[in-house]
DSSP file (Angstrom, degrees, kcal/mol; ACC not computed):
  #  RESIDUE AA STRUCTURE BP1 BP2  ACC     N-H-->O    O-->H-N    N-H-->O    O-->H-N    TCO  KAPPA ALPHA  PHI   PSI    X-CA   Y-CA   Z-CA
    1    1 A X              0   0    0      0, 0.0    94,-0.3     0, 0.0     2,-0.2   0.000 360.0 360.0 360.0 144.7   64.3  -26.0   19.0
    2    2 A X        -     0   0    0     92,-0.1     2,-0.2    90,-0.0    92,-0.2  -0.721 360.0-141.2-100.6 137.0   68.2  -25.7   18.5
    3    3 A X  E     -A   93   0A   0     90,-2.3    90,-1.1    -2,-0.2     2,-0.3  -0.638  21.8-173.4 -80.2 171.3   69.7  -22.2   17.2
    4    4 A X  E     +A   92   0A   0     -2,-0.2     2,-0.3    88,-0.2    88,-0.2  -0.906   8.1 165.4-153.0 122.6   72.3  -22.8   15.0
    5    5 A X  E     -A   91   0A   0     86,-2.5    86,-1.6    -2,-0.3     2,-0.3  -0.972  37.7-122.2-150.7 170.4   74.9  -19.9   13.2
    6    6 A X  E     -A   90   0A   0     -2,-0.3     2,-0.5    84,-0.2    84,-0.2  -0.846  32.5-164.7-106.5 132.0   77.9  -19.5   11.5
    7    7 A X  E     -A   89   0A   0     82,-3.7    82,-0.5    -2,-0.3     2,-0.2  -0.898   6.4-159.7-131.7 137.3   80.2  -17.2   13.5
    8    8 A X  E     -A   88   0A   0     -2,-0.5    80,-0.2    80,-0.2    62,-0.1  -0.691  37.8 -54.1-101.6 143.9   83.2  -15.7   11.9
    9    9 A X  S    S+     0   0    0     78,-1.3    62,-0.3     1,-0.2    -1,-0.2   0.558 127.9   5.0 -29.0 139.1   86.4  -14.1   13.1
   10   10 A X  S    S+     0   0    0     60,-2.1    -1,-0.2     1,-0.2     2,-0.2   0.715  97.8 128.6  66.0  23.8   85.8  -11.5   15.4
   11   11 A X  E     -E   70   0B   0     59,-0.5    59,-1.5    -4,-0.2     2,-0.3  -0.388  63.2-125.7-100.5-166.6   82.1  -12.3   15.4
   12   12 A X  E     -E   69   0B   0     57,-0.2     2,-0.3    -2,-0.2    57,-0.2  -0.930  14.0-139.0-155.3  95.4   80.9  -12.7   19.0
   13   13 A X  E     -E   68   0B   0     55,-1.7    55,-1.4    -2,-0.3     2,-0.4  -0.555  31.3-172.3 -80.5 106.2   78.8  -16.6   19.7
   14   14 A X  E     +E   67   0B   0     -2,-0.3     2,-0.3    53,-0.2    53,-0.2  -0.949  13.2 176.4-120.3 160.3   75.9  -15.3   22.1
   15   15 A X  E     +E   66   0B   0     51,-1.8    51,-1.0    -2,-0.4     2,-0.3  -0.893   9.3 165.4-158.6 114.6   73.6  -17.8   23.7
   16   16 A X  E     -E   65   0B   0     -2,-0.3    49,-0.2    49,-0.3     2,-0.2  -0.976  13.7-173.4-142.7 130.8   71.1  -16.8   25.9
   17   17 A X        -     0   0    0     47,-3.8     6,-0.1    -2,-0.3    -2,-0.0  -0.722  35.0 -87.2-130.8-165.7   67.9  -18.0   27.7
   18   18 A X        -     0   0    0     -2,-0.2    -1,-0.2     4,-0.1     0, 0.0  -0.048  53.0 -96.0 -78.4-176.6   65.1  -16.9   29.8
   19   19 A X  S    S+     0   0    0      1,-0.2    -1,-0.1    80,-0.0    -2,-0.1   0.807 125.5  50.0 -14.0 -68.5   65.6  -16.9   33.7
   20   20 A X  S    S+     0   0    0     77,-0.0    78,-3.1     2,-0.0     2,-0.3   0.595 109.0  71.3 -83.0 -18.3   63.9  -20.4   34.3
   21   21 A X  E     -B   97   0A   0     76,-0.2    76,-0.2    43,-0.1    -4,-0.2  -0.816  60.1-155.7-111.9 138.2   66.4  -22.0   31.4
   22   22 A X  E     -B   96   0A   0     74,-1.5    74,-1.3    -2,-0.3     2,-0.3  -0.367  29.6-113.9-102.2 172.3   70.4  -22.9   30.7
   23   23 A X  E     -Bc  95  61A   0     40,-1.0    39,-1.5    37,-0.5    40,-0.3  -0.910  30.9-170.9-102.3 124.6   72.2  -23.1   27.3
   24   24 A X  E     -B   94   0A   0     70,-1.2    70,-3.3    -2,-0.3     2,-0.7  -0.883  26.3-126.3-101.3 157.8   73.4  -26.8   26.4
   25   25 A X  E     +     0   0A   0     -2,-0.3    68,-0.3    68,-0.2    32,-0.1  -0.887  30.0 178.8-103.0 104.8   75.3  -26.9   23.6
   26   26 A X  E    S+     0   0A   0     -2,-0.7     2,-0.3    66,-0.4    67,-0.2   0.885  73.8   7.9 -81.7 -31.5   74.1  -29.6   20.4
   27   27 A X  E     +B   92   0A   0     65,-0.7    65,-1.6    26,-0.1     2,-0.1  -0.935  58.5 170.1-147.1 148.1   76.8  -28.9   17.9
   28   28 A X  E     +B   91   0A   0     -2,-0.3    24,-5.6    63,-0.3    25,-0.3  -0.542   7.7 165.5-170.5 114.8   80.0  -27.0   17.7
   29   29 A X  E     -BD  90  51A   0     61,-1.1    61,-4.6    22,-0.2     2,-0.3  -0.876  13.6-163.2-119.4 155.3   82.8  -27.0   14.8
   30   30 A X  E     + D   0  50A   0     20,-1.2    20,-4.1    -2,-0.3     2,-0.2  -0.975  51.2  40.6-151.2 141.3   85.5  -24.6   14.2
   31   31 A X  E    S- D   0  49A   0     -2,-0.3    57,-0.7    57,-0.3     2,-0.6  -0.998 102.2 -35.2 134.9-123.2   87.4  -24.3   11.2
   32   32 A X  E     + D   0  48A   0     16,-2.6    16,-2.2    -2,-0.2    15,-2.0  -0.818  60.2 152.6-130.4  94.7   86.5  -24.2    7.3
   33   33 A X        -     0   0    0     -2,-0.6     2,-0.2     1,-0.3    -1,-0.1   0.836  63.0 -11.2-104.1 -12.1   83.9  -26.6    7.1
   34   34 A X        -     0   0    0     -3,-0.2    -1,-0.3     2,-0.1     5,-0.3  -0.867  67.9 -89.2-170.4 154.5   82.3  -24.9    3.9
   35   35 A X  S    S+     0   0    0     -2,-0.2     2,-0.3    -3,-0.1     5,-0.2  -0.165  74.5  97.7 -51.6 112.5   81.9  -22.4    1.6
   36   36 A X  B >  S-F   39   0C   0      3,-3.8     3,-4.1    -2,-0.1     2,-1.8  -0.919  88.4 -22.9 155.7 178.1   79.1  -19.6    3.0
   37   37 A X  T 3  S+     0   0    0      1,-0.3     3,-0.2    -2,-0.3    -2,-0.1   0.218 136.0  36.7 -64.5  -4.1   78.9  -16.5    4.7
   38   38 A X  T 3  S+     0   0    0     -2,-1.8    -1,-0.3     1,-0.3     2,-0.2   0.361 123.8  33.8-101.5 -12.5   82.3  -16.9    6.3
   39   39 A X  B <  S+F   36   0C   0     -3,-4.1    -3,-3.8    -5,-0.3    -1,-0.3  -0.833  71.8 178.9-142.8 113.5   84.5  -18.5    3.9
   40   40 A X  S    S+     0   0    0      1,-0.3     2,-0.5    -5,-0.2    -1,-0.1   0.887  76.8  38.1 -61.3 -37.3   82.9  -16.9    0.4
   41   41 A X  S    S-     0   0    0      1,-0.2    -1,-0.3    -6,-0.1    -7,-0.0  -0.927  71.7-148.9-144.9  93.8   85.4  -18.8   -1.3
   42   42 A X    >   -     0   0    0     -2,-0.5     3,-1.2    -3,-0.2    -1,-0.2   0.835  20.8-172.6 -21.2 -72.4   87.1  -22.7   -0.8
   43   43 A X  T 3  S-     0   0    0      1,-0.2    -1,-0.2     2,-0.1    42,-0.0   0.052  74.8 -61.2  76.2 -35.9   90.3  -21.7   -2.1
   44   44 A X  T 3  S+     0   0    0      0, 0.0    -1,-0.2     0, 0.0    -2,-0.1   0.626 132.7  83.6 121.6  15.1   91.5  -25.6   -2.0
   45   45 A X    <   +     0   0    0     -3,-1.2     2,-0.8    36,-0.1     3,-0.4  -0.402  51.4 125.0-137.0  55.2   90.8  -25.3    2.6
   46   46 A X        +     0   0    0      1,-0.2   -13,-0.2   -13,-0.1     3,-0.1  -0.985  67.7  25.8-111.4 150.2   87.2  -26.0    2.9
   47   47 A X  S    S+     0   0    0    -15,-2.0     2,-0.8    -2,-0.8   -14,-0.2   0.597  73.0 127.9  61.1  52.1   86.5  -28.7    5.2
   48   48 A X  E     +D   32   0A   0    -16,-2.2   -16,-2.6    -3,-0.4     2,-0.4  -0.862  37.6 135.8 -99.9 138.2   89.0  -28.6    7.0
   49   49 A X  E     -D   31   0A   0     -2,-0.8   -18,-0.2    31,-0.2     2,-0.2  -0.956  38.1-145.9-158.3 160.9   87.4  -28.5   10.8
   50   50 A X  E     -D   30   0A   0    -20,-4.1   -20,-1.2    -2,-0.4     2,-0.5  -0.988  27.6-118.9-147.5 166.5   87.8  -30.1   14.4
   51   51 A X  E     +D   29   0A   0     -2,-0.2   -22,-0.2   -22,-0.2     4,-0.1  -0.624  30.7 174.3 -97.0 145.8   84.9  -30.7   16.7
   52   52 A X     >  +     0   0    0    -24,-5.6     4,-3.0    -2,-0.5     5,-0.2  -0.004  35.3 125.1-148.4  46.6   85.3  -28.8   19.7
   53   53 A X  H  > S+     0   0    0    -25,-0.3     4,-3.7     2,-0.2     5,-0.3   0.991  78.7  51.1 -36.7 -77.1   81.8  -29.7   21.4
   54   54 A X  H  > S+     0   0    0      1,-0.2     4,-3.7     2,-0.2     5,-0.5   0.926 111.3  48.9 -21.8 -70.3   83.5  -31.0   24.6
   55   55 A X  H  > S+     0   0    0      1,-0.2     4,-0.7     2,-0.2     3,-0.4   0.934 118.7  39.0 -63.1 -51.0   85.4  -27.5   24.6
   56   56 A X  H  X>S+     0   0    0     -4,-3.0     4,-4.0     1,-0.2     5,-0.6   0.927 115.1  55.2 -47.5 -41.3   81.8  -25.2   24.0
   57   57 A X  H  <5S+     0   0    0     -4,-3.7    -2,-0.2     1,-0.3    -1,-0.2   0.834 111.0  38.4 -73.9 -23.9   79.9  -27.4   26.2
   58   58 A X  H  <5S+     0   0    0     -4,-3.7    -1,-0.3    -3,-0.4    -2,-0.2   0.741 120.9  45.7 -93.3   7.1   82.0  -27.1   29.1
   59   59 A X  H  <5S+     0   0    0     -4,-0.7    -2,-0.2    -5,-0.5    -1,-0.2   0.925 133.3  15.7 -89.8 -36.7   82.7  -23.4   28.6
   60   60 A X  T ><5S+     0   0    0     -4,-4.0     3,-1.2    -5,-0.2   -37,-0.5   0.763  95.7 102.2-100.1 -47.7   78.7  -22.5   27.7
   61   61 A X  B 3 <S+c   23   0A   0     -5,-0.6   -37,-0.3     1,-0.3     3,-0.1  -0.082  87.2  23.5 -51.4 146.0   76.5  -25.5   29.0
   62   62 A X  T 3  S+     0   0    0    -39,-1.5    39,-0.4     1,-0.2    -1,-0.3   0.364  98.1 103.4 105.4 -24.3   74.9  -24.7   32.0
   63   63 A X    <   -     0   0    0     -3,-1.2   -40,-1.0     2,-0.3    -1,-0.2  -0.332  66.5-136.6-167.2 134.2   74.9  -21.2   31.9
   64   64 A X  S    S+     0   0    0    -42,-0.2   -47,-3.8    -2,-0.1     2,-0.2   0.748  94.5  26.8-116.8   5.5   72.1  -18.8   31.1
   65   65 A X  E     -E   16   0B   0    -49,-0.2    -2,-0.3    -5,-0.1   -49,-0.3  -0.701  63.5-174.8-109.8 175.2   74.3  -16.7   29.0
   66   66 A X  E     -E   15   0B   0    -51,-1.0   -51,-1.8    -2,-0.2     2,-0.3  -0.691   0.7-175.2-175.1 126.5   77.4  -17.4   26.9
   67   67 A X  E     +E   14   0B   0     -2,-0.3   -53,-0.2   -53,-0.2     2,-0.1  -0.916   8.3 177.4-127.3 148.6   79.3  -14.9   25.1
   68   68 A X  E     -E   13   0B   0    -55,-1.4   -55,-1.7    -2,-0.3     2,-0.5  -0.757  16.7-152.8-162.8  68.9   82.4  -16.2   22.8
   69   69 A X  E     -E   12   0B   0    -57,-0.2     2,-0.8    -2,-0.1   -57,-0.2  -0.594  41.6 -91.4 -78.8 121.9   84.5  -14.0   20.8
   70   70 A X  E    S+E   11   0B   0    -59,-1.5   -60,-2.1    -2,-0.5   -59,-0.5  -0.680 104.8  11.5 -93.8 100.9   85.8  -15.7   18.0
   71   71 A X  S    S-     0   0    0     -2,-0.8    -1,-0.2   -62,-0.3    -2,-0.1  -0.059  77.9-173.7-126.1 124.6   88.5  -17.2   17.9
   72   72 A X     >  -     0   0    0     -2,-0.1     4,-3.4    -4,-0.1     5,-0.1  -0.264  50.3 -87.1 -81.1-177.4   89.0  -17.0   21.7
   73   73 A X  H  > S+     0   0    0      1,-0.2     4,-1.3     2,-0.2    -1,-0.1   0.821 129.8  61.8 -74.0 -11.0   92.9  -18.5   22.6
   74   74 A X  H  4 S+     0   0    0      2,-0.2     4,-0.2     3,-0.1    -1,-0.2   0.829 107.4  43.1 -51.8 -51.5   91.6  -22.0   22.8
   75   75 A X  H >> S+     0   0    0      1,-0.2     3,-1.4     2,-0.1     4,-0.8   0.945 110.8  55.4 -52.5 -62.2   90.5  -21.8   19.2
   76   76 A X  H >< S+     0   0    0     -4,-3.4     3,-1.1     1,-0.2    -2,-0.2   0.850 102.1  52.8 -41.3 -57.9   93.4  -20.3   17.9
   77   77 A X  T 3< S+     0   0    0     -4,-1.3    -1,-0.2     1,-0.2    -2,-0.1   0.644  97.2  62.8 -73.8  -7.4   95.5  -22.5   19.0
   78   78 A X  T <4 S-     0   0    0     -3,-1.4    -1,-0.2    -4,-0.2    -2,-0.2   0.964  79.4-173.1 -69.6 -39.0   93.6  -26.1   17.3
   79   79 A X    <<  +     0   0    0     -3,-1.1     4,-0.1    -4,-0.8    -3,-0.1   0.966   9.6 178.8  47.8  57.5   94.5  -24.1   14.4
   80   80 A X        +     0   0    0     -5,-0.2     2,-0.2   -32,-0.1   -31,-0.2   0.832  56.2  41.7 -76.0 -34.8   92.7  -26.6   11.9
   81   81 A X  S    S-     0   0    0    -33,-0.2     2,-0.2     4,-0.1   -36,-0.1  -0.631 113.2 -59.0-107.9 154.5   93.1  -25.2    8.5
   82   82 A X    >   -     0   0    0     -2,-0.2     2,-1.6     1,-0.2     3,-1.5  -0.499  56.4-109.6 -44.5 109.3   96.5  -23.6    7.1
   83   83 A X  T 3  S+     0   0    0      1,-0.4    -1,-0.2    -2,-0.2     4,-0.1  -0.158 113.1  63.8-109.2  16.7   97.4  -20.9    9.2
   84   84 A X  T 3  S+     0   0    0     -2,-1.6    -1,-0.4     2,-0.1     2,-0.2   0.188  88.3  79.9-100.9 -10.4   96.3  -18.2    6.0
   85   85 A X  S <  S-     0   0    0     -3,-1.5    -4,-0.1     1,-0.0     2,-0.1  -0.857  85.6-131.1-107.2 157.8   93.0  -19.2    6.0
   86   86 A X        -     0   0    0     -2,-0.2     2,-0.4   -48,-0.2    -2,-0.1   0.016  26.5-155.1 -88.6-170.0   90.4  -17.6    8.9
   87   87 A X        -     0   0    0     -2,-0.1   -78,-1.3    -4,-0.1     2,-0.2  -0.871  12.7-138.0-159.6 164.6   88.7  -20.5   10.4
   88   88 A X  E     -A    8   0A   0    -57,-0.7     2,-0.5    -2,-0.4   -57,-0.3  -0.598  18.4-109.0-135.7-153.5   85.0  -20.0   12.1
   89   89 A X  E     -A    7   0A   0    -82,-0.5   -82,-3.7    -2,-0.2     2,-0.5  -0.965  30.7-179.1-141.3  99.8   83.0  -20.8   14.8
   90   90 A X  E     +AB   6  29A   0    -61,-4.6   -61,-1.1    -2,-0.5     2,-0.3  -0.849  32.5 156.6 -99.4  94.5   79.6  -23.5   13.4
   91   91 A X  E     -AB   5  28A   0    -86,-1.6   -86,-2.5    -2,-0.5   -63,-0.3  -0.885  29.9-170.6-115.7 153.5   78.0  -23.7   16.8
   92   92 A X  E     -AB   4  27A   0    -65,-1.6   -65,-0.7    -2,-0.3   -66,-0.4  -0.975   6.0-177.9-143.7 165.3   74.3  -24.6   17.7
   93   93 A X  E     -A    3   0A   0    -90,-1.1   -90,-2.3   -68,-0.3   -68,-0.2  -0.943  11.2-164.5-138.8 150.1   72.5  -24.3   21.4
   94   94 A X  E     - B   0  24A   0    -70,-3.3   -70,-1.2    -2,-0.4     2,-0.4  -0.806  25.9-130.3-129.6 179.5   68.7  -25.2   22.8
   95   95 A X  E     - B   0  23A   0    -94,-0.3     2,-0.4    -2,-0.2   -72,-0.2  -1.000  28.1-168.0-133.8 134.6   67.8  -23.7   26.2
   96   96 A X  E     - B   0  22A   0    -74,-1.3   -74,-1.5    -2,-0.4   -79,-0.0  -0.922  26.3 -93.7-129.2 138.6   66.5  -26.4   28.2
   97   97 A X  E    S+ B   0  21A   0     -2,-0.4     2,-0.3   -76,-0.2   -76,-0.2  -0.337  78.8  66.8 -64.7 137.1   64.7  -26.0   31.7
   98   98 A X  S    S-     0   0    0    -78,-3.1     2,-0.1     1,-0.0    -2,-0.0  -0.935  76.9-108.7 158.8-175.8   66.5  -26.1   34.7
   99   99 A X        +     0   0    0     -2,-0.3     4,-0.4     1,-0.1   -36,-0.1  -0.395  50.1 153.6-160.8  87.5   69.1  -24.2   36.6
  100  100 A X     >  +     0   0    0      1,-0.1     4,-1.8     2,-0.1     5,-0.2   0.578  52.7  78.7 -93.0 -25.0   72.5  -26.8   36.2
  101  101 A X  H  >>S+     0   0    0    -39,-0.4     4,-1.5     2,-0.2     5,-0.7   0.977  92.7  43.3 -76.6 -64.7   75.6  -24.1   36.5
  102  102 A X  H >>5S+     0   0    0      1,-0.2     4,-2.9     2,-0.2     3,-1.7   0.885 124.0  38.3 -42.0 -72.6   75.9  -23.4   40.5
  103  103 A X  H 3>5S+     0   0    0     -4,-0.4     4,-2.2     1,-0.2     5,-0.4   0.901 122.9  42.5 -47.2 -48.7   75.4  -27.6   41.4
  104  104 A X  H 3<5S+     0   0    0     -4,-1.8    -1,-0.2     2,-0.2    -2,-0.2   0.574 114.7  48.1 -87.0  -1.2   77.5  -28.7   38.4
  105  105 A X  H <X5S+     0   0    0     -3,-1.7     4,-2.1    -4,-1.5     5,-0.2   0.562 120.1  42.3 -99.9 -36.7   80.4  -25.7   39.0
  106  106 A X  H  X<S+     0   0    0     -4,-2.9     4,-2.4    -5,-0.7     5,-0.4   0.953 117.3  51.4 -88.0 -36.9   80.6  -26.8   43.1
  107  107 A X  H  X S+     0   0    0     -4,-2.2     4,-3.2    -5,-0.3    -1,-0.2   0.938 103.0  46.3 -48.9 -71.1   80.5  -29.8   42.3
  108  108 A X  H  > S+     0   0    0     -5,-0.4     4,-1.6     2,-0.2    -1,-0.2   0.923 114.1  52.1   7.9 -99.7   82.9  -30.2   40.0
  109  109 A X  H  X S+     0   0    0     -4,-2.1     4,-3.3     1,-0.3     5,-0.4   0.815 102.9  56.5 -33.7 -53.3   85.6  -28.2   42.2
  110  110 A X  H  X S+     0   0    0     -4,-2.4     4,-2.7    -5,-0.2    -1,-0.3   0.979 111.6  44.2 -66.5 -45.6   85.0  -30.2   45.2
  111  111 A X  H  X S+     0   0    0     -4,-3.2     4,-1.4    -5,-0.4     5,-0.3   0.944 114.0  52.0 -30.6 -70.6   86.0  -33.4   43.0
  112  112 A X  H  X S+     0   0    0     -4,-1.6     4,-2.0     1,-0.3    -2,-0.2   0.749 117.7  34.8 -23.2 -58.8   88.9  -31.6   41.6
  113  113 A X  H  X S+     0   0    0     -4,-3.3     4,-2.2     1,-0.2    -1,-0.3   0.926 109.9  62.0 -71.2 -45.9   90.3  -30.6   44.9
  114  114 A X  H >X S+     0   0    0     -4,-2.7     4,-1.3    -5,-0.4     3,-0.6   0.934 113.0  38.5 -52.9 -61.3   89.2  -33.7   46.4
  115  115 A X  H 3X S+     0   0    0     -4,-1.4     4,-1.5     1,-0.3    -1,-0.3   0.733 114.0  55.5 -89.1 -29.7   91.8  -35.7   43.7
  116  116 A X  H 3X S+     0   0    0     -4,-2.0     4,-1.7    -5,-0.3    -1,-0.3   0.957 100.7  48.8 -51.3 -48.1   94.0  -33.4   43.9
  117  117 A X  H <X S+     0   0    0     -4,-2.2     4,-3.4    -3,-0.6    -2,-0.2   0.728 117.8  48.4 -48.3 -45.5   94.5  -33.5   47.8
  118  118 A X  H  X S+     0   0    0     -4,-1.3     4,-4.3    -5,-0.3     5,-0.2   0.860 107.1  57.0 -77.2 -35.9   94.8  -37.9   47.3
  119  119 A X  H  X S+     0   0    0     -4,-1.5     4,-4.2     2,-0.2     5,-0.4   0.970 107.3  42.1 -83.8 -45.5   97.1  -37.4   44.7
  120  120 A X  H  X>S+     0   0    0     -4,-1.7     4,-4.3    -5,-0.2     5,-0.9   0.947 113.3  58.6 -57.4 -43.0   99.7  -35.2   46.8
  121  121 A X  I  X>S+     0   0    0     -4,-3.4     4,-2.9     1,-0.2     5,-1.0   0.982 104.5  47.8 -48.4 -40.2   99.1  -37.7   49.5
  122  122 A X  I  <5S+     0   0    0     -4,-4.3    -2,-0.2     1,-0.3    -1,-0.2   0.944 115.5  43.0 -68.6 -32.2  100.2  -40.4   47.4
  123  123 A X  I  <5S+     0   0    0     -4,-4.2    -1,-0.3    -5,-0.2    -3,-0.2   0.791 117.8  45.5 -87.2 -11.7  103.3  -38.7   46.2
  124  124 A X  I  <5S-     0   0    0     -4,-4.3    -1,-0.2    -5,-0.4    -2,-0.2   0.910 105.5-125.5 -64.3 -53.3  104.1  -37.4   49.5
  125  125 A X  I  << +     0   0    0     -4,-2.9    -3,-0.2    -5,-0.9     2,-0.1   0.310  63.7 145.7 127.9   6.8  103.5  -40.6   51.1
  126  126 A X      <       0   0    0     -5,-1.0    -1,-0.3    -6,-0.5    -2,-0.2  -0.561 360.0 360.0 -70.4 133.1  100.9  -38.4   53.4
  127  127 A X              0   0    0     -2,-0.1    -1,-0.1    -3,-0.1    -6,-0.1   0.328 360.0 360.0-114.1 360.0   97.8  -40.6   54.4
């Protein structure tokens, strides 16, 4: 079963499961996507939004916490709505069994570095 909340400047997006279980992340919008406990009021900038799934998922997924104070400097900067209106955080999580973060963090890096390393060969001309 997915949580799901609205979280609004300066609110704090927690996600936590037990022991045995990570957070993936199902849904995540930030901006003014409608009128409710974080924008009372349209004003002429409700639904204005961008999806920033991609950006939750690699930040939270994985994980058997995630804490998020909103708008971290990533958020701020998508800046989706007209820089006078607050924007929010619509995010939702399940906790799924498994324990994905360690394998999928080393992993990860050793690619990284691995492409990095080829890519300086090639522009050095080092083989």
């Amino acid at each position: 079963m997915a949580v799901v909340g609205e979280f609004c400047q300066w609110d704090t997006f927690n996600a936590s499961c037990r022991s045995d279980q990570v957070v993936v992340i199902t849904s995540a919008m930030y901006g003014r996507m409608q009128a409710g406990r974080c924008a009372s009021r349209s004003y002429g900038s409700v639904g204005c939004s961008v999806d920033v799934l991609p950006y939750l998922s690699a930040t939270c997924s994985g994980r058997q916490t995630c804490h998020l104070v909103v708008p971290d400097q990533h958020l701020r900067e998508m800046r989706p709505c007209p820089i006078d209106f607050a924007a929010y955080l619509e995010a939702g999580y399940k906790c799924v069994q498994g324990r994905l973060l360690v394998l999928r963090r080393c992993s990860f890096a050793r690619s990284h570095l691995e492409n990095l390393s080829t890519l300086k060969q090639r522009r050095f001309g080092k083989h």
